[in-house]
Residue, then its C-alpha position, 0 to 999 in steps of 0.5 A: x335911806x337905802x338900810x331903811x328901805x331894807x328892813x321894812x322888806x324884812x317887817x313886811x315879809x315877816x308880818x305877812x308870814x305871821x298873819x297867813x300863819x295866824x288865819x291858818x291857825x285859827x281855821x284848824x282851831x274851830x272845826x264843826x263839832x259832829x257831836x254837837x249837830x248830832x245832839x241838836x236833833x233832839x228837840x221837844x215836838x210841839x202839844x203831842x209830846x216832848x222830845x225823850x233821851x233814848x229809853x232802855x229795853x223795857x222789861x217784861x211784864x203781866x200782859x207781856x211775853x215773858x221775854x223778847x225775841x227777834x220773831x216780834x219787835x212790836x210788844x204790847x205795853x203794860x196797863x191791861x189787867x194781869x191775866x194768866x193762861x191754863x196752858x202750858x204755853x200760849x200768845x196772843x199777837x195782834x196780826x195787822x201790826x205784829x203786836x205781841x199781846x200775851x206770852x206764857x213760856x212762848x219760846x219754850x219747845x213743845x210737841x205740835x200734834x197736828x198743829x204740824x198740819x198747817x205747815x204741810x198744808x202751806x207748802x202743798x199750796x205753795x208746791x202744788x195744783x189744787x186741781x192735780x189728780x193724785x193717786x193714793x199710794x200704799x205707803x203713804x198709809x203706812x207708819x200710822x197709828x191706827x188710832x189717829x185722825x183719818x179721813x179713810x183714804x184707801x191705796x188706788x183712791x184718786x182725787x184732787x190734791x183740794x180735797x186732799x187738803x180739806x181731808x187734811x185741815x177738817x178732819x186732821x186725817x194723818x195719811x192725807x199729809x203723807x199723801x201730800x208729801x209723796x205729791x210734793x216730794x216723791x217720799x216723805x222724808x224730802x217732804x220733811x227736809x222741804x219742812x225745816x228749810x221753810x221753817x228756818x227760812x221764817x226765821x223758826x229758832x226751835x223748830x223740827x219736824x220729823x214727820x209731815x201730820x205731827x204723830x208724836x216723835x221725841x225729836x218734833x218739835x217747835x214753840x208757840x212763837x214759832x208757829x205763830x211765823x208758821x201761821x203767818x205766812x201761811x195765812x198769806x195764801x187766800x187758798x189757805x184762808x179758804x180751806x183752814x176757816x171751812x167748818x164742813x166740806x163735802x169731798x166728791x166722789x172718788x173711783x174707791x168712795x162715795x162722796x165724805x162729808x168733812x166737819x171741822x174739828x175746831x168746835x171754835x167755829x162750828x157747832x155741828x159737833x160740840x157748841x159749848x166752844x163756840x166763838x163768834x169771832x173766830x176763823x180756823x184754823x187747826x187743832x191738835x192733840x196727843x198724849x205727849x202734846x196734849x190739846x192745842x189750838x191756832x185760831x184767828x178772830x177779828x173785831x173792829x180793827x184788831x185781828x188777833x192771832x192765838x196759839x195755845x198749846x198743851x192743855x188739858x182734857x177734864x173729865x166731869x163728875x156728869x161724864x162730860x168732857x172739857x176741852x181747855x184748848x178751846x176754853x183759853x183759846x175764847x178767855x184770851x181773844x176776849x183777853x184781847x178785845x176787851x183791854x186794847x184797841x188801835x190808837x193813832x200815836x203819830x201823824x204826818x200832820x204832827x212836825x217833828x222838829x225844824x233844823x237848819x240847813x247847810x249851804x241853803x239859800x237865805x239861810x233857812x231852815x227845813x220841817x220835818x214830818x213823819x212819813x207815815x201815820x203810825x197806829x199801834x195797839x195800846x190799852x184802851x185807856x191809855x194815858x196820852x202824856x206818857x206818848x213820846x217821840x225821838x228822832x235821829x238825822x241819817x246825817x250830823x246835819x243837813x245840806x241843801x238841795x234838799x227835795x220835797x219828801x226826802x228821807x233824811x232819818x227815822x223817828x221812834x214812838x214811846x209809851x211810857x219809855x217803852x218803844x211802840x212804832x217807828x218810821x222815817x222821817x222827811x222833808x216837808x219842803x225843798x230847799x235850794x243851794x246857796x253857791x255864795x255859801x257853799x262856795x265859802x264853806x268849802x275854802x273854809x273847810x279847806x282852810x281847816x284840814x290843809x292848814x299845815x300845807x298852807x302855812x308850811x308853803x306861805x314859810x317856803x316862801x318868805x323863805x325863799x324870798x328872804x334868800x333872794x333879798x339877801x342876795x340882792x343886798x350882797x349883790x348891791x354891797x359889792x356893786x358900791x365896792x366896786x364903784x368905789x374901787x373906779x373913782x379917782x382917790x377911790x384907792x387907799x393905797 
């Protein structure tokens, strides 16, 4: 009986070695697969658009800028009619948002003239005091060419560095932006070197400036897109906006001059001088021309919701058979604002009203899900007769999945828009409810997963010890066998001797 009794223990303890062994086993065996929680967010959105694999780069094309750069994520979608600018470069980019609309050789370099202006003009507000007397210097007027813009500045003539600035962006007056430069400076080549620091600071890849008015020089240089960075930030500054969208400016009277009265030469926005050019919609902002650089022009305009940014550069002058003269700046310049206006306007492709998916929720109480909404409305610039079935959506969770507590409007990843596989908008996404923890669950899941990653440990500790009390056992049973020797050996007759 007592032989019995032994092997049982053996069966016991082996069976409950298999089993600890077995549980282990089948924990390491089904982990939760990452790749799995991460493909369950792409789901398809309800009415306004299904869910999309990831589309590739889109390429370029009419109505496009010929290539993508870092400056602008955000380019127009293709569906306007072809267009063509007559100039050696030119972009039209939609400001509120920073839509590039139309590109021609945008990236390539070209000579400024005075277009460098807006950059001087910038930093003298950015540096100065509008309300700053400064004294005209004798070197600031000299190293001109005679035959350049002026405003007749004269060595000794004093006068607020505002004026200075209207003498510099109404009449393209040369000795005014090295007047500024002095002022902000003390000489002009600091000035310069404060030009290329702010420039590569806007993120300009093909800037260099070499003089503060833009007099040619083989190593000045820059790109439409990069004045469009220039532009941009400068049009931060309401000062700016004041002096670049004046069209006429009456500079007082100075201890050297009698009061100047300035016009513009952007005939964009005035027709004092020449009314061909004229373009109702227009705001400044600075004209340049040289030889080298031939005529260019920056200019705003503003129709209804869209705010557009032009930047032409290097077109021509025309002589006509009456002994006129044509000015291409000004004529692309009104062709590609109405480019603009006439085939794209806002539309409003995403709202936080629009759920983007309902995925589960680890650990929440009553195993429920959560919704998930964008952050924000996302309005872009489409063609006005945009087709809105090619409108899509995908989003992609910060996480492979998501763990309660989670709060009302948490982030918890980012959602892209898509026309036609061509990437138009993107924000965040959030929590549309909280969800609360369930400890019952969280509880199991993290023995659960302890379980997974230590299952070597537990079942090498579970045959430490079955092992150790197979030992004690054979010990008892050795123990017991000598015992009964023993006994025998005290019985009477015990001995067979």
């Amino acid at each position: 009986m007592k032989k019995l009794t032994a092997q049982r223990w053996i069966c016991l303890l082996l069976a409950l070695l298999m089993s600890c062994q077995l549980v282990c086993l089948a924990a390491w065996a089904e982990p939760g697969d990452e790749t799995d929680a991460a493909e369950n967010t792409e789901q398809t959105l309800p009415e306004d658009g299904e869910q999309t694999e990831q589309p590739e780069d889109p390429q370029p094309t009419e109505g496009e800028p010929a290539e993508e750069t870092s400056a602008y994520q955000s380019y127009a979608v293709a569906g306007a009619p072809e267009y063509e600018a007559n100039c050696g470069a030119a972009l039209l980019i939609e400001l509120n948002s920073g839509t590039v609309i139309y590109g021609k050789n945008a990236e390539d370099i070209m000579y400024p003239a005075s277009l460098t202006k807006i950059m001087t003009c910038m930093l003298a507000i950015e540096y100065g005091k509008l309300d700053d007397v400064i004294t005209v210097s004798e070197t600031a007027l000299q190293g001109l060419d005679e035959a350049g813009s002026t405003a007749g500045l004269q060595p000794g003539e004093q006068l607020t560095l505002k004026d200075v600035l209207y003498c510099l962006m109404l009449s393209s007056a040369n000795e005014a932006c090295n007047v500024v430069a002095e002022y902000i400076s003390s000489d002009v080549p600091s000035f310069v070197a404060l030009m290329n620091k702010t420039a590569q600071e806007l993120g300009c890849k093909n800037t260099h400036f070499a003089n503060p008015h833009g007099l040619h020089e083989s190593d000045h240089y820059t790109t439409a897109m990069d004045l469009s960075l220039i532009t941009r930030k400068a049009l931060g500054s309401e000062t700016f906006r004041e002096i670049s969208g004046c069209a006429e400016y009456t500079v007082p009277a100075t201890n050297l001059s009698e009061p100047r009265n300035l016009k513009t030469t952007n005939y964009l926005i005035s027709t004092a001088t020449v009314a061909d050019y004229y373009y109702p919609d227009a705001i400044g902002i600075k004209t340049g021309y040289t030889s080298a650089a031939g005529r260019c022009v920056i200019s705003r305009a503003a129709d209804g919701n869209l705010n557009l940014l032009c930047v032409i550069m290097n077109a021509t002058t025309d002589m006509l058979e009456d002994g006129s003269v044509r000015y291409n700046n000004f004529i692309e310049a009104r062709k590609l604002f109405d480019y603009g206006f006439d085939n794209f306007a806002y539309a409003q492709v995403l709202t936080r009203l629009q759920p983007t998916a309902q995925v589960p929720v680890r650990y929440g109480r009553e195993n429920k899900g959560v919704v998930l909404i964008p952050s924000k409305d996302i309005n872009c610039v489409l063609p006005k007769d945009y087709d809105k079935t090619q409108v899509t959506t995908q989003y992609q969770l910060d996480t492979p999945e998501l763990e309660a507590p989670l709060t009302q409007g948490q982030k918890v990843g980012n959602i892209s828009v898509y026309y036609g596989g061509q990437k138009i908008g993107e924000t965040t996404i959030e929590t549309l409810t909280a969800v609360e923890a369930s400890g019952t669950a969280k509880a199991f899941e993290e023995s659960k997963n302890f379980l997974e990653e230590y299952w070597w440990l537990i079942a090498g500790l579970v045959g430490l010890i079955v092992l150790l009390l197979l030992v004690i056992w054979l010990r008892l049973v050795v123990h017991r066998a000598r015992r009964r020797r023993a006994m025998r050996k005290r019985r009477p007759g015990g001995s067979r001797k």
